[in-house]
C-alpha positions in Angstrom: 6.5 -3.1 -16.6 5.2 -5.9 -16.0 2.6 -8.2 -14.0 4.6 -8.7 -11.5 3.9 -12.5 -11.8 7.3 -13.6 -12.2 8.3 -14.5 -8.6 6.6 -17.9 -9.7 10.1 -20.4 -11.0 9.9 -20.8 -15.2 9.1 -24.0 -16.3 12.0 -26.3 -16.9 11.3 -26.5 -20.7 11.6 -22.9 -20.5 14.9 -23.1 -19.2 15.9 -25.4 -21.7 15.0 -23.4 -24.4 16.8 -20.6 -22.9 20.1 -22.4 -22.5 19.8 -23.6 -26.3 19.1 -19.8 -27.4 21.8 -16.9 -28.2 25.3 -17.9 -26.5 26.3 -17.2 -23.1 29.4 -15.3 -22.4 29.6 -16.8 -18.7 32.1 -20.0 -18.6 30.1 -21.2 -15.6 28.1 -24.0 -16.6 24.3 -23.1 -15.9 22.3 -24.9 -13.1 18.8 -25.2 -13.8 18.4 -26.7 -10.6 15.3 -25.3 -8.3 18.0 -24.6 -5.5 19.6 -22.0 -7.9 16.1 -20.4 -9.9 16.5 -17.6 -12.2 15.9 -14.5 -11.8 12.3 -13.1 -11.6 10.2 -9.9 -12.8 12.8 -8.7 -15.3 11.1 -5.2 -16.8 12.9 -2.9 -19.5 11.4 0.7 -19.3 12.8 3.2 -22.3 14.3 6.2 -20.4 14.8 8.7 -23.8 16.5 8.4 -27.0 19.4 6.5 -25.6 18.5 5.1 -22.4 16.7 1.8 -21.0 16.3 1.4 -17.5 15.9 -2.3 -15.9 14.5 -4.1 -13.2 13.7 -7.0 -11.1 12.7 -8.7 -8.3 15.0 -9.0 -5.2 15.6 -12.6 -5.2 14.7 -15.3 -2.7 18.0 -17.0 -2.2 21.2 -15.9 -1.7 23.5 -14.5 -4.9 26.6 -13.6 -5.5 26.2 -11.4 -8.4 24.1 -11.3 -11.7 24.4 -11.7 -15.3 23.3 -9.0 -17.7 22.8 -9.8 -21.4 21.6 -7.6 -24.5 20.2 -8.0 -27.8 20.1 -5.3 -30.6 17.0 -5.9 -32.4 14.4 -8.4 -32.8 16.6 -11.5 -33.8 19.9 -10.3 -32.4 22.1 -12.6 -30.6 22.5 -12.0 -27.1 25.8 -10.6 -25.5 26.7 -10.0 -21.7 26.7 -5.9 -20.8 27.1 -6.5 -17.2 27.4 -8.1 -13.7 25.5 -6.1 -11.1 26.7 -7.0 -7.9 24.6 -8.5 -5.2 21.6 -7.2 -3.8 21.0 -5.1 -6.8 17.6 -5.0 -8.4 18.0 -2.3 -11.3 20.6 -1.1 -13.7 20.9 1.6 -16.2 22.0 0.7 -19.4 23.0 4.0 -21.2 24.5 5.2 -24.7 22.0 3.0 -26.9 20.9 3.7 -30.4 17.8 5.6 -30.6 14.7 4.5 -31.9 15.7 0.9 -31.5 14.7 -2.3 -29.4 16.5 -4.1 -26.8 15.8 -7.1 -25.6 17.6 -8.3 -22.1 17.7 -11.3 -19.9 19.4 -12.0 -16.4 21.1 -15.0 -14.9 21.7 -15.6 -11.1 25.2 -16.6 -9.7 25.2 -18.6 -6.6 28.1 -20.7 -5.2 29.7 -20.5 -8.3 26.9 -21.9 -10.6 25.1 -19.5 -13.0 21.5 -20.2 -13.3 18.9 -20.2 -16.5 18.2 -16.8 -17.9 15.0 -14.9 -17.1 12.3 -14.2 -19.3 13.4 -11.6 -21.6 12.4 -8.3 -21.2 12.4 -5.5 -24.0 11.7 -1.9 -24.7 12.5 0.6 -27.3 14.5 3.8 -27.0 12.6 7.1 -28.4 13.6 8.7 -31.5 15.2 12.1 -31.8 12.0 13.7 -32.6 9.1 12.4 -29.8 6.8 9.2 -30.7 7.9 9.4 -34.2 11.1 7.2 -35.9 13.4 9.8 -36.9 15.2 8.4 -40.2 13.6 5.3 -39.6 10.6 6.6 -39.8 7.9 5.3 -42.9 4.7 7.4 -43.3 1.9 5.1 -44.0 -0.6 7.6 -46.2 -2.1 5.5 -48.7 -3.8 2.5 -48.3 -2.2 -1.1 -48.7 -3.6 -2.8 -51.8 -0.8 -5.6 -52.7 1.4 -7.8 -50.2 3.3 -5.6 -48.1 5.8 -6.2 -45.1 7.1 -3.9 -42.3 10.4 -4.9 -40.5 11.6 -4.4 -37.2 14.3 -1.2 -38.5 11.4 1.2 -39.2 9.1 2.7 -37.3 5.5 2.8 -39.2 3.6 5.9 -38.3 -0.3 5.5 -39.6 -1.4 9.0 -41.2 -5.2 9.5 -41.4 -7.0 6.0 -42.0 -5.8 3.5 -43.9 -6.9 0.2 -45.4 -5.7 -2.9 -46.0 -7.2 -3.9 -49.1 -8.0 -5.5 -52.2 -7.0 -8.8 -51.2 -3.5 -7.6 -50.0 -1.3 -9.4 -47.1 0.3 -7.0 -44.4 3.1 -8.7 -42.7 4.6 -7.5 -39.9 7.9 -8.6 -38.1 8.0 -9.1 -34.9 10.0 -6.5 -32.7 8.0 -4.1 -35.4 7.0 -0.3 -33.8 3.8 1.1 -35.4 2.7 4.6 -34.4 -0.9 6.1 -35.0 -0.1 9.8 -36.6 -1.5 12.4 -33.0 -1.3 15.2 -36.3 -4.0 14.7 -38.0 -7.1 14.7 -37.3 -7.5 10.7 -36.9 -5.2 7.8 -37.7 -6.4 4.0 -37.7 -5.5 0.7 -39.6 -8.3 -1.1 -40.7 -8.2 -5.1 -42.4 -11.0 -4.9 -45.2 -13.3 -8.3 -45.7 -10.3 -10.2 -48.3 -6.7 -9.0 -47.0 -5.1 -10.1 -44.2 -2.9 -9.2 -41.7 0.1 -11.7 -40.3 1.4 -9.3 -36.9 3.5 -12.6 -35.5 5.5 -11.3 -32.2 7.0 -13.0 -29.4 7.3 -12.6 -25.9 10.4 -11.2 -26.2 9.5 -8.9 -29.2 6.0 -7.6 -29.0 4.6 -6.3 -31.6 3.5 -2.7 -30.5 1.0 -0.4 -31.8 0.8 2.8 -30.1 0.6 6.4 -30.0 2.8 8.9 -32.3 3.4 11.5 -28.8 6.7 10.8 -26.7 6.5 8.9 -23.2 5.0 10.6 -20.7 2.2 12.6 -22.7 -0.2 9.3 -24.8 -3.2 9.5 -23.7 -6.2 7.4 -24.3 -8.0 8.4 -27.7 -4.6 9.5 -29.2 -5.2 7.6 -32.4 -7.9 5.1 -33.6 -7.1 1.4 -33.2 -6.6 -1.9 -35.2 -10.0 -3.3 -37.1 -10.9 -6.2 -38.7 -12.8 -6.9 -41.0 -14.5 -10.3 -42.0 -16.6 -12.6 -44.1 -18.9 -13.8 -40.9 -21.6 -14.0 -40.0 -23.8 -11.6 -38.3 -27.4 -11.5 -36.8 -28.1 -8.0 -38.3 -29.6 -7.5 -41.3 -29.1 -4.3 -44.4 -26.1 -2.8 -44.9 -24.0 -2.3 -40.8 -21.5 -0.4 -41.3 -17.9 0.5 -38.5 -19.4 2.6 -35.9 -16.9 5.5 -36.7 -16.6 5.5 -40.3 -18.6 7.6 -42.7 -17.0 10.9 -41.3 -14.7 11.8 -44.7 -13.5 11.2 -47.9 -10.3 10.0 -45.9 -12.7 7.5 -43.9 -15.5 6.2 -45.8 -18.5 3.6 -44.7 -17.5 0.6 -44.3 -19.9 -2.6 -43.8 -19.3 -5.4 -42.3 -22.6 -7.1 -42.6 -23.7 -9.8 -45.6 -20.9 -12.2 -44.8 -21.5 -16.0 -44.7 -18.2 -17.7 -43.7 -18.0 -18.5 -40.3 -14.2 -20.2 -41.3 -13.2 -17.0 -42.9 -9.5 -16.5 -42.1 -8.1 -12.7 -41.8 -4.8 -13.5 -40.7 -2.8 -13.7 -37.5 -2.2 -11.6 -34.4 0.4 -13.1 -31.8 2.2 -11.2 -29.4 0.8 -7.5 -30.4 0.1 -5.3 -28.0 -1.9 -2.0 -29.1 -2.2 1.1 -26.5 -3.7 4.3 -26.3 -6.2 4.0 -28.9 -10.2 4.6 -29.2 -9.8 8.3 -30.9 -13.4 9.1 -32.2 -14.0 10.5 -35.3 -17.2 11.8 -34.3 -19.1 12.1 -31.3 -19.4 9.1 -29.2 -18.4 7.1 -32.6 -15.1 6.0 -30.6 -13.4 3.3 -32.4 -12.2 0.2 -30.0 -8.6 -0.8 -29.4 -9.2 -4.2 -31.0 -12.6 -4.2 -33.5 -12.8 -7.9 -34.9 -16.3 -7.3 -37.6 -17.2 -10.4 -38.5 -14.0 -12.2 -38.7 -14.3 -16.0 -39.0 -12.5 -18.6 -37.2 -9.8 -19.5 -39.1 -8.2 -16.2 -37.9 -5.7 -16.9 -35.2 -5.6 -14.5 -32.1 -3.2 -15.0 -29.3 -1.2 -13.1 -26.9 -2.9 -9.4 -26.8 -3.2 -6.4 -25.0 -5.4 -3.8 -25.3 -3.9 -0.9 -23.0 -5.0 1.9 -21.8 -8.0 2.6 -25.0 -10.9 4.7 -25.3 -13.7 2.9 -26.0 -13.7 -0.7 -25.8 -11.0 -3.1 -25.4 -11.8 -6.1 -27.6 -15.4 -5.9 -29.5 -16.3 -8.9 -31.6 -19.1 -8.4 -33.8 -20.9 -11.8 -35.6 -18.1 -13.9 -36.7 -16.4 -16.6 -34.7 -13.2 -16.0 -34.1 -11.3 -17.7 -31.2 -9.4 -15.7 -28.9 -6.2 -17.2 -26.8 -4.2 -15.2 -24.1 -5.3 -11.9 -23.9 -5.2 -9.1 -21.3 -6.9 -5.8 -21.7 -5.7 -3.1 -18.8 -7.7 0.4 -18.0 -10.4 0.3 -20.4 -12.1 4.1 -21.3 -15.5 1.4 -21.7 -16.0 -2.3 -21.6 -13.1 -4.8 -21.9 -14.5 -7.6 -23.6 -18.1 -7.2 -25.7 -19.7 -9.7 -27.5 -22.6 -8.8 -29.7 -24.6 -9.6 -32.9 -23.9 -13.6 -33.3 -20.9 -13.8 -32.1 -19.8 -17.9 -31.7 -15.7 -17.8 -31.1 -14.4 -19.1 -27.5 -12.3 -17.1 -25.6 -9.9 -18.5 -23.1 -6.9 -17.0 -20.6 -8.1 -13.2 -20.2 -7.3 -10.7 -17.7 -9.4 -7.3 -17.3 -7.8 -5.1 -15.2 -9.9 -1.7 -14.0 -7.9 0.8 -11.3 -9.5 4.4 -11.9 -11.6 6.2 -15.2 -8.7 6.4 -18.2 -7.2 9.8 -19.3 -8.2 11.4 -22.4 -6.9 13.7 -25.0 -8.9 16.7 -25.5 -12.0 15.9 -28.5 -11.1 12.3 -28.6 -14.2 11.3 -27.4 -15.8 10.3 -24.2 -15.2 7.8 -21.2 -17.9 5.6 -20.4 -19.4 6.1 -17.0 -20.1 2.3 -16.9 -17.2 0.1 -17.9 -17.5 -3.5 -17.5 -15.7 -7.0 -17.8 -17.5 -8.5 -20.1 -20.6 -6.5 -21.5 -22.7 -9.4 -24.0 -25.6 -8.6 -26.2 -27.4 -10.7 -28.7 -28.9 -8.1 -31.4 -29.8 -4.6 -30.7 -30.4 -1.7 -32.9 -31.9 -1.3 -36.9 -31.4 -5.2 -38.8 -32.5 -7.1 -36.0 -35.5 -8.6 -37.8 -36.3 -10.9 -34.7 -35.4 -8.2 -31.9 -33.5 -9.7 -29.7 -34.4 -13.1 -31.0 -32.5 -12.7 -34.0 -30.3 -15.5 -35.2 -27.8 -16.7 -35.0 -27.7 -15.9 -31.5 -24.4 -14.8 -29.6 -23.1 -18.4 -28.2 -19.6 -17.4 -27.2 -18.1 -19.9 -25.1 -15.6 -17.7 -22.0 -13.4 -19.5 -20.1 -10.3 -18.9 -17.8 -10.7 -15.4 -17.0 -9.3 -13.1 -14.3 -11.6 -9.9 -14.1 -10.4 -7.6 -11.2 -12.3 -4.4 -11.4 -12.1 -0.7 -9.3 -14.4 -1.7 -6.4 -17.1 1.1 -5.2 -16.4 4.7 -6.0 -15.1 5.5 -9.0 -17.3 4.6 -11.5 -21.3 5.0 -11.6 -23.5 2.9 -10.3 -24.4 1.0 -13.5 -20.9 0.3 -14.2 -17.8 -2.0 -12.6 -19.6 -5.5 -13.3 -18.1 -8.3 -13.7 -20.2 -9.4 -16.5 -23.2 -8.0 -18.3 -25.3 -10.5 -20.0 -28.3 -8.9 -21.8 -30.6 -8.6 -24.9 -30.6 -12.0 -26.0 -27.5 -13.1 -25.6 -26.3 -17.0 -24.9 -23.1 -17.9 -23.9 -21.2 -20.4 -21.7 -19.2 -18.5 -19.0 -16.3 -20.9 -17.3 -14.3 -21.0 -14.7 -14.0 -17.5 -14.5 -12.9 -14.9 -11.2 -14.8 -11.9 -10.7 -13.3 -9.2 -7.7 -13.6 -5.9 -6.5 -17.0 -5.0 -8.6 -18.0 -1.9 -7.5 -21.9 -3.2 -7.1 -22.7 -6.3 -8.9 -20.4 -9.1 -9.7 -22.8 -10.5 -12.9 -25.9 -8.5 -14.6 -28.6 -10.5 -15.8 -30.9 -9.0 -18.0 -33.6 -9.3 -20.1 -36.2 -12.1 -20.7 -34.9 -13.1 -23.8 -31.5 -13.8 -22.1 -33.6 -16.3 -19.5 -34.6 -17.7 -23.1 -31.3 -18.6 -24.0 -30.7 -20.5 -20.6 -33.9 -22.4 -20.9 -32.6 -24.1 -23.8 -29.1 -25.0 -22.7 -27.7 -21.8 -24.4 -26.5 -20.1 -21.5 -24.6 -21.4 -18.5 -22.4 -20.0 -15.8 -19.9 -22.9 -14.3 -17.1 -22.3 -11.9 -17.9 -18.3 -11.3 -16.1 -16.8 -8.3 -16.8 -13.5 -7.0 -14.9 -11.8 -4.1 -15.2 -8.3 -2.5 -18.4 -7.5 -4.5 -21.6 -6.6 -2.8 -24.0 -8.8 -4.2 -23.5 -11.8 -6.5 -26.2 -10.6 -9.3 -27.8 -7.1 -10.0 -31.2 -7.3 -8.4 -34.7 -7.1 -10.0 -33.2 -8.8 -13.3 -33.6 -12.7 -14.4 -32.8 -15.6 -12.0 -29.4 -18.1 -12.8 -31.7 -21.3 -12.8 -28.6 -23.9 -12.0 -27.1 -24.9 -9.2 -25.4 -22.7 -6.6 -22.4 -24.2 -6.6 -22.1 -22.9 -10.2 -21.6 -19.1 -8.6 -19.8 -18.9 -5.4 -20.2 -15.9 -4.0 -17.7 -14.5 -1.6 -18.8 -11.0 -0.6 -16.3 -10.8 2.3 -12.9 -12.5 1.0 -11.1 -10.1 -0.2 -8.6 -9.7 -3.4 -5.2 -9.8 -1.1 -6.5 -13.2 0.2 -7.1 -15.1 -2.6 -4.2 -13.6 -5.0 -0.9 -14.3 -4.3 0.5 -10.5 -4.3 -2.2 -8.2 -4.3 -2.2 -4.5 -2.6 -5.7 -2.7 -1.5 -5.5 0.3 -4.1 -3.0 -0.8 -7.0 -2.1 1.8 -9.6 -1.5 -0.5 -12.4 -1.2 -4.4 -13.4 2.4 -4.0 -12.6 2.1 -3.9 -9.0 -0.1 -7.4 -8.3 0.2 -10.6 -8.9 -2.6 -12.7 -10.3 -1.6 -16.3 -9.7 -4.1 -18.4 -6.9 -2.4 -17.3 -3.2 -1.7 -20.9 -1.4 -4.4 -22.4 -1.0 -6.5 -19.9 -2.7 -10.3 -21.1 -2.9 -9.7 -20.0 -6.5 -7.0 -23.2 -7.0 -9.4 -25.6 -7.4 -12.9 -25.5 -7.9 -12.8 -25.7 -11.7 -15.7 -26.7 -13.1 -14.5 -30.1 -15.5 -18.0 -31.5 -15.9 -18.6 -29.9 -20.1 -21.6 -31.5 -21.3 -24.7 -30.7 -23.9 -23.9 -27.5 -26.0 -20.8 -26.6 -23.9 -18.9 -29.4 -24.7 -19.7 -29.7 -28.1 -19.2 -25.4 -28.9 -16.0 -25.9 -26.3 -14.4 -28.6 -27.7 -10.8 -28.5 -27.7 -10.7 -25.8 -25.0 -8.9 -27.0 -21.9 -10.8 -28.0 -18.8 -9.4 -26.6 -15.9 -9.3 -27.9 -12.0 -8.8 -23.9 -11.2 -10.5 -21.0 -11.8 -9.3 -17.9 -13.4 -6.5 -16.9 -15.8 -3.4 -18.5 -14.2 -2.4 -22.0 -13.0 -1.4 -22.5 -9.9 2.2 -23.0 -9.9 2.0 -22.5 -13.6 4.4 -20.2 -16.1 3.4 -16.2 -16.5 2.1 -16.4 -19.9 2.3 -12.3 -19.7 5.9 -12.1 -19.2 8.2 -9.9 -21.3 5.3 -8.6 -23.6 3.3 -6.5 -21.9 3.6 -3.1 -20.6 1.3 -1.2 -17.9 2.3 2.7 -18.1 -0.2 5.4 -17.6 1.3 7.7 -20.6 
């Protein structure tokens, strides 16, 4: 599934690009032409071993029947499989291979023209025995210690917790299936300070990380997650090791602290979803979905989702890696944390919050209070200073769409939009904040109000809708203007998105772009300045605020997925 963005037209570059891809077996000459738009809101769920069911969004405009195309694999060419009649907005597509992916598109015919193709779409038929690969299948059970690629044929299933290491590359192909092993009695992958990892997807091809148990029963916790480990910088000092290591032979210590290279480079993540993750492998030592330690900046990380995880979605810890396109959907704690140094810049994120995740039994625990963005500068044994410790967490956050569970289902310290506390700094842009279940922003801590007074910290552009109060009371007062935080207790989420329901049961039933003339279509704050121009530079200054342009393309189309098991 999908956002359920797509209604919005694709960009005519898009279409180009389209048009110039795999060959069309209609002889009608396509019409990119707005009076004739593709297709929207193509999904491709897997329905079994041999089975993938499809969908999409009634269209707008008249048709007179659709084009259906398939791909086998990750760089297979595209074939037509059908032309579902008008007014049809599924189709079954039955007697596939198991254990392989598909990737489909879907053209529009009207008055004889055929239009550009949709986004593709893409899923993965089940094996013949559950999560697992069947023949396909390649156990991972010793760690990686020279270059290594997995391909798009297997299926990769992760047995107990392996290391990329001694200076080893991991390559992965796009379309590629890894599965963390539900067997044993914890599974992870983790990038050691030296190796690197190079997961390059596409929005057609995803790569997908995920549980080892068949559709319908993954659960959050059912393995551990991905982590990364760096040469960065951190404000700690003595030997920090991966909360969650330590536990066995199997999963030693492993530090992340004594780096020095901020420009460190660990590789590349594009287009990689990972789901279900956050197993613990003791108590409440979860490991997060995404766990970047230290990783430097020369790292490049675009086009995630964390889904449906444990503990946290993304943690950074010290380092500065930057951070481009990323959605993280019901979190088990917070969805974006920033601690101990951290200096990357994060820009286009969604956090999505409905209800309190499912769990398999002894994975660990839920939080109670899961947040958007939860920052700290140093806490805990190393911090020499306290919470003064340098270098201080300076993250630069822009272009975010934080939609949380409103009142009621999490505790009372929990369903902020942002936490900023201990010591952190930080420039927060542009951002949307709705449906906090108290508080829209918690600000905390003297040493925080330290960070502000010397043009550390800043909050530009911050919107806040259907939230009961702006900031958690009895904490440190914002000192700048008040047109840097609107708040908007009483406007609700259905006004100012442009398809949004009151109790949505996943990401694939709303639509985050700014509703016409949406208070949250302009008021971009463009004015960078000081320390947030020169720690932002390169990031793009938006006239709107939140993750999507108005009018602009889906950047979450075709790769992400929104299922509860």
């Amino acid at each position: 599934m999908h956002l359920g963005l797509g209604t919005l037209a694709r960009t005519s570059l898009l279409a180009a690009a389209v048009l110039t891809s795999a060959c069309n077996s209609d002889a009608t000459a396509p019409n990119p032409e707005p009076s004739n738009p593709a297709p929207a809101g193509l999904t491709a769920t897997a329905n079994g071993t041999t089975a993938i069911d499809l969908a999409w969004t009634a269209p707008t405009t008249a048709v007179t029947q659709f084009v259906l195309q398939r791909a086998e694999g990750a760089a297979g060419a595209f074939a037509e499989i059908n032309r579902p009649a008008a007014g049809a907005t599924s189709y079954a597509d039955a007697g596939l291979t198991p254990n392989t992916l598909y990737r489909y598109r879907l053209a529009a015919v009207r008055n004889g023209a055929t239009s550009s193709f949709s986004s593709e779409a893409s899923a993965t038929t089940a094996d013949d025995q559950g999560g697992g690969g069947g023949g396909n299948e390649v156990l991972v059970t010793t760690d990686i210690t020279t270059n290594t690629q997995w391909t798009a044929d297997k299926v990769y299933r992760i047995v107990g917790f392996r290391k990329v290491a001694n200076g080893a590359t991991l390559n992965i192909q796009a379309g590629t299936r890894i599965i963390g092993d539900y067997e044993t009695t914890g599974s992870s992958l983790f990038v050691l300070r030296g190796a690197r990892i190079n997961a390059v997807g596409n929005a057609g091809a995803p790569i997908v990380f995920t549980s080892s148990q068949p559709v319908g029963q993954r659960l959050a916790g059912d393995w551990g997650g991905l982590i990364i480990i760096g040469n960065g910088v951190i404000n700690r000092s003595g030997v920090v090791n991966i909360e969650g290591t330590g536990t066995s032979a199997d999963n030693p210590l492993l530090p992340y602290s004594g780096g020095d290279n901020n420009f460190d480079n660990s590789g590349r993540l594009s287009y990689v979803r990972v789901e279900y993750a956050g197993f613990g492998p003791a108590p409440d030592a979860e490991l997060n979905t995404f766990t970047f330690a230290a990783v430097g900046g020369q790292t490049v990380l675009d086009h995630l989702q964390a889904h449906n995880g444990l503990d946290d979605s993304y943690e950074f810890f010290g380092g500065a890696a930057d951070l481009k396109y990323a959605v993280s959907t019901e979190a088990g704690d917070d969805h974006f944390d920033m601690s101990e140094g951290y200096q990357g810049r994060i820009q286009y994120f969604v956090a999505f919050q409905s209800k309190l995740v499912a769990i398999r039994p002894l994975a660990g625990n839920v939080a109670s209070d899961p947040q958007g963005i939860e920052n700290d500068g140093c806490n805990g044994s190393g911090c020499d200073a306290g919470q003064n410790s340098t270098p201080f967490t300076i993250p630069v956050v822009a272009n975010g769409t934080i939609v949380l569970t409103g009142p009621g289902v999490v505790g009372g310290s929990g369903g902020y939009g942002m936490v900023l506390r201990r010591g952190t700094g930080g420039h927060y842009v542009n951002i949307v904040i709705a449906k906090g279940a108290s508080n829209g922003i918690g600000y905390r801590d003297a040493t925080s109000k330290l960070r502000e007074d010397a043009g550390l910290l800043s909050l530009k552009g911050i919107y806040i809708a259907e939230t009961p109060n702006a900031f958690q009371s009895g904490q440190q007062t914002y000192a700048g203007p008040a047109s840097d935080v609107t708040h908007a207790a009483a406007t609700t989420a259905a006004s100012i998105f442009a398809g949004y329901n009151a109790n949505p049961a996943s990401m694939a039933d709303i639509n985050l772009f700014p509703a016409a003339g949406s208070p949250i279509a302009t008021g971009g704050f463009t004015g960078w300045s000081g320390d947030l121009l020169s720690r932002g530079a390169g990031l793009d200054q938006t006239t709107y605020r939140g993750a999507f342009a108005p009018g602009g393309t889906d950047w979450t189309a075709g790769w992400t997925e929104y299922s509860d098991n």
